[in-house]
N, C-alpha and C positions, 0 to 999 in steps of 0.2 A: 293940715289935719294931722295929731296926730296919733300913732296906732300904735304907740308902746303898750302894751300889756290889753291890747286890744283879740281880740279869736274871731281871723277872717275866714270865712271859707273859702271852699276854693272856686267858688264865682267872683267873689270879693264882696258879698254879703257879709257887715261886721256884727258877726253873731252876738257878741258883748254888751250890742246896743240896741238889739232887735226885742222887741215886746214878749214878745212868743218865749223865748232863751230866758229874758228876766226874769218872769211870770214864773217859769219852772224852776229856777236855781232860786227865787225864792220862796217856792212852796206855797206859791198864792192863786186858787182855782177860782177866786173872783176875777182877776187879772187874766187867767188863762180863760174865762169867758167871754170876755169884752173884746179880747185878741180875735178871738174866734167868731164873734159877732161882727165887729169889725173887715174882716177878712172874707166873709161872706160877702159883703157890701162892696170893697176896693177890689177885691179881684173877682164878683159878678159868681160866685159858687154858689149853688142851692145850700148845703148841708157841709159846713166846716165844723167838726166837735173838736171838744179839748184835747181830744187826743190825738187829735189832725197837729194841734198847733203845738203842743208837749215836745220839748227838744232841748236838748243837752249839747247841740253846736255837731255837726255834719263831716266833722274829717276825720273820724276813727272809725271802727264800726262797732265802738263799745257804746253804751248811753240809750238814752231816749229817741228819735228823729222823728221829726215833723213829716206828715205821711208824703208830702212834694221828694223826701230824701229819696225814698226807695225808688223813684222817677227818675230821677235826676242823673242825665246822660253827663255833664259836668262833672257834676259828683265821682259818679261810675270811673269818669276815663281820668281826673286827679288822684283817684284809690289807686287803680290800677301803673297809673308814673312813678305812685310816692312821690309828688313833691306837694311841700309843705299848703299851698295853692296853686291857682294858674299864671302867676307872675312869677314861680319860679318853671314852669313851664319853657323848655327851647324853644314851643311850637307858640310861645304867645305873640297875638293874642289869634288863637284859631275861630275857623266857622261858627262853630258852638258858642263862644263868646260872645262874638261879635251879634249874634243873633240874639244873645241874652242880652248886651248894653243898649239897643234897641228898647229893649223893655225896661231896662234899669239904669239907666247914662251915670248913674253917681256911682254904679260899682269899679266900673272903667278906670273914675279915677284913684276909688283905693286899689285898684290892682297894678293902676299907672306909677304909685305913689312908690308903693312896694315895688317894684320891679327898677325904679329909677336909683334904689338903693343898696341893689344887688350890684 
């Protein structure tokens, strides 16, 4: 795989390639409905709007964030390390993760992928 010029976060969500992030960098609110509709259905949520799925990618805290950002314990504790992701993390790959690849087994390997190139 590979991730040059790729915006992971720091789950190892490749923001660059996610619906939701396309939809908004290119200013398309049909696209950001369909994500949203969509997303109601794949992850079982009553009421996902465009504004839930609007996001400019999760590792600053300038932009857009999809409303899961301001949740996200992940998130919270890569702001609080400064590093780039959780693959540059000392403590990778911790609890928190390990409880996220469970739900996501392909981020595993972009944060396996990165880490193995550190």
């Amino acid at each position: 795989m590979d991730l040059t010029d790729k915006i992971v976060a720091y789950c190892g969500i490749v923001c660059s390639d996610c619906s939701a992030y396309m939809a908004t960098q290119s200013g398309d609110p049909s696209g950001l409905e369909r994500v949203a509709a969509q997303w109601q259905k794949e992850y079982n949520l009553a009421r996902v709007t465009i504004k839930d799925v609007t996001c400019d990618g999760c590792l600053d805290e300038e932009g857009r964030k999809g409303a899961h950002c301001f949740d996200c314990d992940i998130r919270a504790c890569g702001l609080a390390r400064g590093v780039v992701n959780c693959a540059h993390c000392p403590d990778y790959a911790c609890e928190k993760l390990e409880s996220f690849f469970s739900y996501a087994p392909g981020v595993r390997v972009v944060l396996d992928q990165i880490r193995a190139s550190l």
